[in-house]
N, C-alpha and C positions, 0 to 999 in steps of 0.2 A: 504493500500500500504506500509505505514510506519511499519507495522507486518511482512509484507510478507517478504520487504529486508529482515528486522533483521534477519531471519530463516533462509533465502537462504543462507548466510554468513556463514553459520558450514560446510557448502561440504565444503571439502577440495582440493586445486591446483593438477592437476598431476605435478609431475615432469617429466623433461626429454627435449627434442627439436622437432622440425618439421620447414622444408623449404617450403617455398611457391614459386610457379610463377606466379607472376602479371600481369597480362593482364588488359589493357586497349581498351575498342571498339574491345576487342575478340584478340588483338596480345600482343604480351610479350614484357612485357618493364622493366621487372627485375625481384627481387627475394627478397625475406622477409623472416626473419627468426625471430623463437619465443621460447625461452629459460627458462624454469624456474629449478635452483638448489635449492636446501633445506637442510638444516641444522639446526635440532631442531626445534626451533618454528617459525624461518625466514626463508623466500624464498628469492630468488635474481632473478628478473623479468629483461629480457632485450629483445629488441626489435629491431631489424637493415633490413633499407631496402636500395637494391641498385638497381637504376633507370636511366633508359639513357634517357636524355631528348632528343626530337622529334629532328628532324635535323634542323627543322625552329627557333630551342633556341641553337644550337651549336652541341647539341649529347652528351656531358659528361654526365659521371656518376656520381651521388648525392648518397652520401654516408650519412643515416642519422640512428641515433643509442638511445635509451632512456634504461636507466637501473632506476630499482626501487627496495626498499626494502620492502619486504612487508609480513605479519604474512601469515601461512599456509592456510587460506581463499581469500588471495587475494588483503586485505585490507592494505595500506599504510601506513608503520609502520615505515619510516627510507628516505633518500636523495633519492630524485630523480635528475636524470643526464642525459644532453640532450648535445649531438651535432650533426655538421651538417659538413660531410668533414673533422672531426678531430677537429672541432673547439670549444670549450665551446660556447654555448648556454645558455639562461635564461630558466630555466624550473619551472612547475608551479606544487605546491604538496597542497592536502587536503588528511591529513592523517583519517585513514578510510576509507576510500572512496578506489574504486577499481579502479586502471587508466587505461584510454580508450584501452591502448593495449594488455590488458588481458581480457577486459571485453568479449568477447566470451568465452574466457575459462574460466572465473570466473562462466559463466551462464550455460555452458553445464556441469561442474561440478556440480552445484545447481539443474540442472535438471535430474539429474543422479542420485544423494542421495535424491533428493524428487522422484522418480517414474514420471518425465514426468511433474506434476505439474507444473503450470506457475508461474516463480519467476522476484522479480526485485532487483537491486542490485544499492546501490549510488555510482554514477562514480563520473571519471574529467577528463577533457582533460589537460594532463602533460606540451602542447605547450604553449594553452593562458587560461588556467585555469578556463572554461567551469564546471561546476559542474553541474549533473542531475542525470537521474535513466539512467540503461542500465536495458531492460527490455525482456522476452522470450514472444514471443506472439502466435499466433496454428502453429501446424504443417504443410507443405504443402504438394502437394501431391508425389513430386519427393523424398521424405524423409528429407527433409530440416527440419528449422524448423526459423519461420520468428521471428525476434529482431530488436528491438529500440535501439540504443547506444547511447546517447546526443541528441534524435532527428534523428540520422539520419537512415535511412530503410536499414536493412540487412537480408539474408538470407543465413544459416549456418548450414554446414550439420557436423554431427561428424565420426570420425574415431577411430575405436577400442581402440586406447589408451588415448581417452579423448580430445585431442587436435583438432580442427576443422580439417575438412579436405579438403573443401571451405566452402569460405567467399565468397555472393556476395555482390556487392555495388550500387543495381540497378540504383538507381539517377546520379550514377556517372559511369558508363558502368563498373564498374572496379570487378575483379575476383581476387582473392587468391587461388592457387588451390596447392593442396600438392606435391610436389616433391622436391625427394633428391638432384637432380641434379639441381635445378634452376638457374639461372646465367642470369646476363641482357645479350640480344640481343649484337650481333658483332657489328653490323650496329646498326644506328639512326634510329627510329621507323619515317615515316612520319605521319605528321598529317591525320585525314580523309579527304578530300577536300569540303563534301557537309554538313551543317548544319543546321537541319530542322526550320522552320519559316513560317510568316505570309507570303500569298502571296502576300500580298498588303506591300511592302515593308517600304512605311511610316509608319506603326501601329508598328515595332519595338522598344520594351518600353526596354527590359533587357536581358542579358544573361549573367550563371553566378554568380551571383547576382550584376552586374554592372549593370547603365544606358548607354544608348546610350551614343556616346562622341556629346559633342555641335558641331554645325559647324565651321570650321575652318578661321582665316581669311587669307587675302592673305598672302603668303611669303614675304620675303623680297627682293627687288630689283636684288640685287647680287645673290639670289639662279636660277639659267638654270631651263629654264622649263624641269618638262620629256618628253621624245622620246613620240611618237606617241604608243596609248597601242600594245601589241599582242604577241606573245606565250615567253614561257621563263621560269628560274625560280623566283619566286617574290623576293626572299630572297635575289637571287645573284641581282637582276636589282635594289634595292632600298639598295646593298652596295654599287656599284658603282656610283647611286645617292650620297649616304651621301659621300662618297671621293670626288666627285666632288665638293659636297658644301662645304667640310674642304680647299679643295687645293683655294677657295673663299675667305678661310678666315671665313667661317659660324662654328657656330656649331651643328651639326645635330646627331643623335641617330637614332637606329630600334624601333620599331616598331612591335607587332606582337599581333594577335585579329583575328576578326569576323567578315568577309564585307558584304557588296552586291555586287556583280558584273554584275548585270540586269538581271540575270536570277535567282539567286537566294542568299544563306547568304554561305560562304566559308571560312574555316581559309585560312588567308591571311600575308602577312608582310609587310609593307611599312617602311617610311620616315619622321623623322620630324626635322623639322629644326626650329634654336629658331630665332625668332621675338621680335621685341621691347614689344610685351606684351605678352611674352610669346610664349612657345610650338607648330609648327603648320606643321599639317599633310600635307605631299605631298605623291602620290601614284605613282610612277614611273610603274608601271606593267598595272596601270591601265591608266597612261596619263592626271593626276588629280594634278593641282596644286591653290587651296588647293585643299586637298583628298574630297571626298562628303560624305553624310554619305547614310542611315546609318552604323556604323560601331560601333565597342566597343572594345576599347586595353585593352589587357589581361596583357601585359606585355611588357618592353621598355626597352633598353638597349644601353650602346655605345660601338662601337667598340673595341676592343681591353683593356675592362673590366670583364677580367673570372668571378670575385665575383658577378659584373650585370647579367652577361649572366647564369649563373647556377640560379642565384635567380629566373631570369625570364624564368627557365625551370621549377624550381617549382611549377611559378604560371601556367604556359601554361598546363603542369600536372595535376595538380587539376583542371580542366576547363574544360578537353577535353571531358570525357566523359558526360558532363554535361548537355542532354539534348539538347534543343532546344533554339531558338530564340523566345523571348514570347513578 
């Protein structure tokens, strides 16, 4: 394996660009774009995607951006540099090594100057500094061609001029698909409403990679019980919960996960309001006070905190396509 990288590292990067539309669970939720310029024996690798988060996280667009320096093979030769909405970020560099946002085009490169050959190449992830192989694995039959990047399962098809021309992210519903014209969605993508799971409701272990949340205990005194459940939207009935509870004098946050609602697991958004020991769910949509489970928060935010609210569209983001309730 250790032979195989070493070799695959002589293809050399194309240079040039290509945009992508990003689709999540099959609709578009923005647009990625993948840059490489060259100049003698360095490349200058940059990476920027812009995403509207779900309308249950606010609907902004997250503006995130990684530029890397790195030798005419791909491998990390100089600063890497990460922000998020314009903001310096800490980013994570293992020179050598090819970082996760090239590694497609590091690999169909490799497999273009080997004839097809299966190569693997030492990555890292530039955010939290993950080091492994990014690896080409067979062909399949739609002309794809299946790859390992950190672990995680893709399928990558190429386009005439070297650069992929989708990426899929089976585990994660999520698509890259090429066009020039990409551009995030006008509107707020909503979430799916139904999320596959056990029928037997109590055997919910994770989603995610979270565990269930424990059960909650009561509120405290001063928080109004919720209205009675029944149609609505979740988001809007559990901010006019948390007003209620601030104009109380409480302090309360959103909310926003994976429920049960008796028939089956649902992204959802609730309520939580803090308690003498801490944090504790009320489900106003659902007429739950405490919430019941099971449920699993993806992400939590308070009112009238953009920096909350964008962060927990990131995480609501990476989650969505994620499978099932196991």
């Amino acid at each position: 394996m250790i032979a195989l990288a070493a070799a695959a590292l002589l293809a050399a990067l194309p240079a040039g660009e290509a945009r992508y539309r990003v689709e999540l669970s099959g609709e578009p939720v923005g647009a990625a774009e993948l840059r490489v310029a060259c100049a003698g024996a360095r490349c200058r690798l940059t990476f920027e995607t812009w995403l509207r988060a779900p309308e249950e996280a606010g609907g902004a667009v997250r503006v995130r951006r990684v530029e890397a320096e790195v030798d005419r093979e791909g491998r990390l030769a100089g600063a890497v540099r990460r922000t998020e909405d314009g903001a310096p970020r800490a980013a994570s560099a293992a020179p050598g090594r090819v970082p996760a946002s090239a590694a497609e085009l590091a690999i169909l490169a490799s497999l273009a100057a080997g004839g097809g050959a299966a190569a693997c190449l030492p990555a890292f992830d530039e955010e939290d500094g993950r080091t492994g192989l990014a690896c080409a694995g067979p062909a399949l039959p739609d002309g794809a061609r299946a790859l390992e990047v950190l672990g995680e399962r893709e399928e990558v098809r190429a386009a005439p001029d070297g650069f992929p021309a989708e990426v899929r992210l089976p585990d994660q519903g999520a698509r890259f698909v090429r066009d020039a014209a990409a551009a995030p969605p006008a509107r707020a993508p909503r979430l799916p409403v139904r999320v596959p799971g056990p029928a037997e409701a109590d055997r919910a272990r994770a989603f995610c990679g979270l565990a269930a949340d424990p059960p909650a205990p009561a509120p405290p005194p001063a928080a109004a019980p919720p209205a009675a459940p029944g149609p609505g939207d979740c988001r809007a009935q559990a901010a006019a919960w948390i007003a209620a509870a601030r104009r109380a004098g409480l302090e309360a946050r959103q909310a926003v996960g994976v429920a049960h609602d008796g028939e089956g697991f649902t992204w959802h958004a609730w309520a939580e309001v803090r308690g003498p020991a801490g944090w504790i769910a009320v489900d106003p949509a659902f007429g739950e006070a405490p919430a019941r489970g099971p449920r699993f928060t993806v992400a939590r935010f308070t009112l009238g905190d953009p920096a909350a609210r964008a962060e927990a569209g990131r995480r609501i983001l990476a989650c969505w396509g994620r499978g099932r309730v196991r």
